[in-house]
N, C-alpha and C positions, 0 to 999 in steps of 0.2 A: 878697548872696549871692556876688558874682564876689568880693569878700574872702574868703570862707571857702573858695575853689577854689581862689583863688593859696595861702591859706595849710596847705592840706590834700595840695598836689600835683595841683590838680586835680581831688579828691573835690567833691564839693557838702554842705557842711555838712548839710544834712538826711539824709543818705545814712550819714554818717562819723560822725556826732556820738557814737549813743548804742548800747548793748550792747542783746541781746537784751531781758533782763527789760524794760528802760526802755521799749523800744520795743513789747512788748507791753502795759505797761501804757496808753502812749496810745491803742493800739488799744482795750484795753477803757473808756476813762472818754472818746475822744475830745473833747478838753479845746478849748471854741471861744474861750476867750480868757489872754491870759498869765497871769491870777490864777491860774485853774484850774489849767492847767498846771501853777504853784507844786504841788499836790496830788498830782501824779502825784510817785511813790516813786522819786526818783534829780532829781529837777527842783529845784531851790530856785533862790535871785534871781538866782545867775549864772548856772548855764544858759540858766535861761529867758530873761533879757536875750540875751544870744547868739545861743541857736538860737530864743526862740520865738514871736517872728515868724514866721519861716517855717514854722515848725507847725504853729500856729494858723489862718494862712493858706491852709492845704494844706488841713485842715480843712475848713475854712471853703467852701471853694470846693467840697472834697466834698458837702456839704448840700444846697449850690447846684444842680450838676448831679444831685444825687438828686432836688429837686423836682418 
């Protein structure tokens, strides 16, 4: 993640990565692992290698604390 800061100016890749539509559609399909992700409409193998770890991650840990 501190690569995607320095290479962003600082942004934190999860923040800077993707345009609206993209990012709403994680919201609607909340995608708990990088396959899935693949699915979401703007995501294919590069993206998701990139950003989506931290996605998935972010995700993931949302579940968590929803339990």
């Amino acid at each position: 993640m501190e690569e995607n800061c320095s290479a962003t100016g600082g942004v934190s890749g999860i923040y800077y990565l993707r345009e609206q539509p993209e990012l709403l559609e994680i919201v609607k399909k909340l995608p708990r692992s990088i396959e899935s992700l693949k699915m979401v409409d703007g995501f294919g193998s590069k993206k998701s290698e990139k950003y989506g770890r931290s996605i998935v991650d972010l995700i993931n840990k949302f579940y968590e604390q929803a339990k």
